[in-house]
N, C-alpha and C positions, 0 to 999 in steps of 0.2 A: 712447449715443453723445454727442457732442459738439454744442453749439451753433453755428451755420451763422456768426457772429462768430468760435469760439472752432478751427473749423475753417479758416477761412481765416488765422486769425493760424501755426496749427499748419504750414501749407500755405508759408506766408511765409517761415518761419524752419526749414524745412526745405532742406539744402545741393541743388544743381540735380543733374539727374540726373548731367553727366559726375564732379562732385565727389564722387560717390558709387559710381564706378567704373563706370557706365554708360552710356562712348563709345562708340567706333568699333571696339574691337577686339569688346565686350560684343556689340554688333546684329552683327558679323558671323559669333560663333561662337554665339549665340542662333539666328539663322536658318541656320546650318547646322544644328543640332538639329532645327531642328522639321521639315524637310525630313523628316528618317528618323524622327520622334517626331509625323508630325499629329495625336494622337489626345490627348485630355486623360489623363493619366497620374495624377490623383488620388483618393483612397481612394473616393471616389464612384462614379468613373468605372470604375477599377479593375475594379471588381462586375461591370459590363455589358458584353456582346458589343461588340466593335471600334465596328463601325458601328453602334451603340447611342449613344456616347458621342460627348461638345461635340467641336467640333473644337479644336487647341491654336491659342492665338496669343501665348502666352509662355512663357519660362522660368521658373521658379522656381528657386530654392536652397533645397534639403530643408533646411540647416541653418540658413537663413535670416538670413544672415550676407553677402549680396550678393558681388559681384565684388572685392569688396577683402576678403572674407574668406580663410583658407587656402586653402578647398580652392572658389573662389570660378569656376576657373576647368576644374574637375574635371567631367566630364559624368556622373561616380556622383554628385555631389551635384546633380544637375538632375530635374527633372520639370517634361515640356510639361505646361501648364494652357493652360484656357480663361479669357478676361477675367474672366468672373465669380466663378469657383473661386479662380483665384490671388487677385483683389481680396478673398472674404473668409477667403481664409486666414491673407493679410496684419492683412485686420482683427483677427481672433483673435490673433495674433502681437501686434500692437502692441494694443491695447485690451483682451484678452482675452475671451471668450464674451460 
């Protein structure tokens, strides 16, 4: 990982969420999702009985390509995660393992 300096500069000079495609339209078709998707939808999760698994509290983009991606706005490219799941899936995506 990164040093607690070298993450706050990363953190800075990253564009703000709506710049990034995720305003007003993103939170209200993200929370229609997880409405019909409460359950963590990731390889982890996948594995275990329903109410086994996190509950979701975001969206992801399987292609990992956000709201301004093509298919950014496509519910095949979605899976509810839980904070912590999506956070390090993310991590892997950007930092690698």
């Amino acid at each position: 990982g990164r040093c607690a300096p070298c993450q706050a500069k990363a953190r800075a000079a990253r564009p703000q969420p709506s710049r990034r495609g995720y305003g007003r339209a993103w939170r209200k078709a993200s929370a229609e999702y997880l409405q019909t998707h409460p359950y963590c939808e990731c390889e982890e999760c996948e594995a275990k009985p329903q109410l086994q698994r996190d509950l979701a509290t975001e969206v992801d983009h399987i292609d990992g390509l956000g709201p301004l991606g093509p298919r950014g706005f496509d519910p095949s490219n979605w899976q509810a995660m839980s904070k912590r799941h999506h956070s390090r899936k993310t991590a892997i995506e950007t930092f690698g393992s």
